[in-house]
LOMAR-958452 format. One record per residue (C-alpha): x, y, z. Coordinates in steps of 0.5 Angstrom, whole numbers, plus 500, padded with zeros to 3 digits. Example, Ala and Ser with C-alpha at 12.3 -4.5 7.8 and 13.67 -1.06 7.14 Angstrom:
residues 2
525491516
527498514
//
This chain:
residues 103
736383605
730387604
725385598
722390593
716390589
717389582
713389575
715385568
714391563
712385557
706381562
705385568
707381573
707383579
713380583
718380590
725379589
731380596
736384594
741388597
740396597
746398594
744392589
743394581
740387579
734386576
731379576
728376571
720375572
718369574
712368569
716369562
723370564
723376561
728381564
724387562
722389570
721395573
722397581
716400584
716405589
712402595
712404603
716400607
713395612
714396619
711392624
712395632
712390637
714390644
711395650
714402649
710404643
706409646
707416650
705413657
709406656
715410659
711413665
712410671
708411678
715413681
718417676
711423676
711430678
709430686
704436686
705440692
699443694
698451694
695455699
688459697
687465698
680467698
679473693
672475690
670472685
671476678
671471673
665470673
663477672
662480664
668484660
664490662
664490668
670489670
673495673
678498669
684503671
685508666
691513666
691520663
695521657
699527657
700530650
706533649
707539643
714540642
712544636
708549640
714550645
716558646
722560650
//
């Protein structure tokens, strides 16, 4: 059963009681009997244990990606060269004035 965290709304008491989720009982506090208590809301407590908890627990040697090497072409080097440089092909842009159109 899963424990919750509860506190007594006469002392303050903080305090773990095991109940079922679907459970609406609420303990007495053990400090002063009173059944004024209140569930906190708190994050569960998670604990991983074990391999496999990480992205590279499940890669083998066996089950990679062979890498078939490819073959280089020798190309100049334009890389490196500035933006600017680099030559660039422009085309004309042909206007069209449909408005100007005489038959």
């Amino acid at each position: 059963m899963p424990t919750f965290d509860f506190q007594c709304k006469k002392c303050n008491h903080i305090f773990e009681f095991a109940r079922a989720f679907g459970s609406d009982v609420k303990p007495a506090c053990p400090t002063c009997s009173s059944k004024r208590v209140e569930k906190l809301i708190a994050p569960p407590a998670v604990h991983f244990k074990g391999s496999g908890w990480y992205k590279t627990d499940s890669k083998t040697a066996s089950a990679a990606p062979v890498k078939k090497k490819e073959e280089k072409k020798e190309t100049p080097n334009t890389e490196s060269q500035p933006a600017e440089a680099k030559p660039t092909e422009t085309k004309p842009v042909e206007k069209k004035d449909s408005a100007k159109k005489e038959s």
